[in-house]
Residue, then its C-alpha position, 0 to 999 in steps of 0.5 A: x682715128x683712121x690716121x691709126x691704120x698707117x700706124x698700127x700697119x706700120x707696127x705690123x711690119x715694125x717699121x715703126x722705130x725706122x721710119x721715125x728716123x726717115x724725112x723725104x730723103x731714102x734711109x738704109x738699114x742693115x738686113x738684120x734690123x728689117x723684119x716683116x710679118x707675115x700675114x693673111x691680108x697677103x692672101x688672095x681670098x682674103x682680099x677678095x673678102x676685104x675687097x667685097x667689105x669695104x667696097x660694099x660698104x662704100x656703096x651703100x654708105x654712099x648711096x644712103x648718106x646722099x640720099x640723106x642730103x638729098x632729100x634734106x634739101x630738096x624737100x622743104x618739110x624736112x628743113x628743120x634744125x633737127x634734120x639740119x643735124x641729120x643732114x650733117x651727120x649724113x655730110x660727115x658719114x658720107x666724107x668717111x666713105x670717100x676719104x677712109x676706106x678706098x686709101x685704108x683699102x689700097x693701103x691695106x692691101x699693098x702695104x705702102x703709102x702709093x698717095x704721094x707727098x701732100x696727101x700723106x699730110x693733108x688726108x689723115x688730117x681730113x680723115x679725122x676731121x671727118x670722122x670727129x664731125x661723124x662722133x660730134x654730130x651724133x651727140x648734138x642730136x642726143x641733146x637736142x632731142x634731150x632738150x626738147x623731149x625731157x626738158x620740155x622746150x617747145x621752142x627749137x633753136x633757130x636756124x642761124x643757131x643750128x648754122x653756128x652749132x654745125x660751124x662749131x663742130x667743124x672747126x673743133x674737129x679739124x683743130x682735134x684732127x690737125x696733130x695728124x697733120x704736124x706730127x708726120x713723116x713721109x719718106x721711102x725705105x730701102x728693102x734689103x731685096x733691092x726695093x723701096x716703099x714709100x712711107x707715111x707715118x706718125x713722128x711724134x715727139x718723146x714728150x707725147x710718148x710717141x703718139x701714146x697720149x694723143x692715142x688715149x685722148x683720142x680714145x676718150x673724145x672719140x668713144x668714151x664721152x661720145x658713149x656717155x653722152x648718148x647713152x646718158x641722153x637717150x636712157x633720159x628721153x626712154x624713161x620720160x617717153x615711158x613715164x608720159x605712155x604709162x598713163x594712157x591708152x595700150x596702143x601707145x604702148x607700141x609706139x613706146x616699144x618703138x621708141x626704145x628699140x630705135x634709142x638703144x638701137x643707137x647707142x648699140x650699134x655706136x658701142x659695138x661698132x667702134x668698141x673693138x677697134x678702140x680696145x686694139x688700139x689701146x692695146x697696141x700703145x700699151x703693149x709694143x709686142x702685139x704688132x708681132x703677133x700672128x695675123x695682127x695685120x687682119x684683125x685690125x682691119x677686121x676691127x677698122x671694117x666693123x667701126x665703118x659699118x656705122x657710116x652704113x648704119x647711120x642712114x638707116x637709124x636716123x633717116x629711115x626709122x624716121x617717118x619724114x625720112x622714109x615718106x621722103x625717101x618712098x616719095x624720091x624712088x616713086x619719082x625715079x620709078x615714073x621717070x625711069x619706067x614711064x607707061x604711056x597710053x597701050x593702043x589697041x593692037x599694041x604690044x609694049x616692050x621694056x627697053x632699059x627705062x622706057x616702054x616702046x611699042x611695036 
């Protein structure tokens, strides 16, 4: 997924058909063949913007998914099979974070690869391995909360079961993501102002259409069958959750609206967050001329800002919507509210003042 933005970027400056001619080495081109598009990401309020997106999305993608990890292993209550999946779903969020949006940002903004060689082959590589760990993972919790609410299994999977699972999803998802690696250039073009931009491309062989049937088996591995399994899943677990409540009590009634909104709450935000992003790119191996329509530049970033958002929201669905989570969370804040304001004994006469974390008297 993420190794797209430096293809779809590339298209947007069409050098796409260049570059698949350029190794390590400098490539020339008559003027006439270099044509740039202008866009609005070269505007300063809207850098400004991009900026204030992605960085705020690092923070708190960051700050939520480690605290996530943190307390899936610092408290012991936590260290289930199903939290074991949480916290590796928080591992992957938190990957995509680190390796996706800094490098999307820089290269956004200066539009050229400024990583150097190694990592124009190993990040996208990384960044889709991370990104796939993210989309597997979520569906390993659909169908193990499947497993145990409609198909009635009380037994839950053991611990060197779950190890396996987790090892598996790893290894498929870097195997996915490898061809980012394979099939890739990196090189430097001359500018016809006497310049030169280092770029980082995909170079596919005429077999796979240029990238086009990896683009659509993407799309399918990463968004359809993710969507269906999750929405096939959850939809499961509602109707049965409903059927069991129906019969009871009308306070339950709560706990089952509950429920239903965190469920359809999950398959939304999953849908409507990578949704625009894997229709523009589509559109793009489709259509060869869109890359040369106004502003096509800022609406894929816009689309790539959106599918990111997810990494925010995962934290918030399957941690705090959780009420172990949220006990553990509530408990790991109060231990840094004590540490970090500590109150000692007031002796009479006294007046305290607050000095950045701790209370002196005078």
């Amino acid at each position: 997924m993420t190794d797209q933005i430096n293809k779809t970027q590339m298209e947007g400056f069409h050098l796409e058909a260049i570059v698949s001619n350029c190794s390590s080495t400098t490539c020339d081109r008559p003027e006439e063949s270099f044509f740039i598009l202008e866009d609005s990401t070269k505007l300063v309020g809207v850098q400004v913007v991009l900026i204030l997106a992605y960085s705020s999305i690092i923070i708190f993608g960051v700050i939520g998914n480690s605290l996530v990890i943190y307390v899936g292993c610092k408290f012991k209550s936590l260290q289930t099979v199903t939290n074991f999946f949480i916290v590796n779903l928080a591992v992957a969020d938190l990957l995509v974070n680190m390796l996706c949006l800094p490098f999307t940002l820089v290269y956004t903004l200066y539009g050229e690869w400024m990583f150097g060689q190694v990592l124009c082959f190993l990040l996208p590589c990384a960044q889709g391995m991370a990104v796939h760990v993210s989309t597997i993972t979520l569906n390993v919790i659909a169908v193990d909360r499947h497993r145990s609410i409609v198909n009635h299994m009380e037994t839950k999977p053991s611990k060197e079961l779950c190890a396996c699972v987790i090892v598996v999803t790893w290894v498929v998802s870097a195997l996915l993501a490898l061809p980012l690696a394979i099939f890739r250039e990196y090189g430097t073009f001359d500018l016809p102002s006497d310049e030169t931009i280092q770029v980082c491309a995909e170079k596919w062989p005429e077999s796979f259409r240029n990238g086009s049937i990896y683009s659509i088996f993407m799309l399918v591995v990463q968004y359809g069958l993710p969507l269906t399994i999750n929405s096939v899943a959850y939809i499961r677990i509602w109707r049965k959750m409903r059927s069991r409540v129906c019969f009871r009590r009308n306070d339950l009634n709560q706990l089952r609206n509950k429920t239903t909104k965190m469920l359809l709450t999950m398959v939304v935000v999953f849908a409507v967050s990578w949704l625009p992003f894997h229709a523009f790119q589509l559109a793009v191996d489709i259509d060869s001329s869109l890359p040369s329509m106004k502003d096509f530049k800022l609406l894929f970033t816009v689309f790539h800002v959106m599918a990111m958002c997810s990494t925010c929201v995962n934290p918030i669905l399957y941690g705090w919507m959780n009420s172990n989570y949220r006990a553990a969370f509530l408990s790991v804040f109060k231990g840094w509210m004590s540490k970090c304001f500590k109150v000692e004994p007031i002796k009479k006469g006294e007046e305290r003042v607050w000095t950045h974390c701790t209370a002196t008297h005078v």
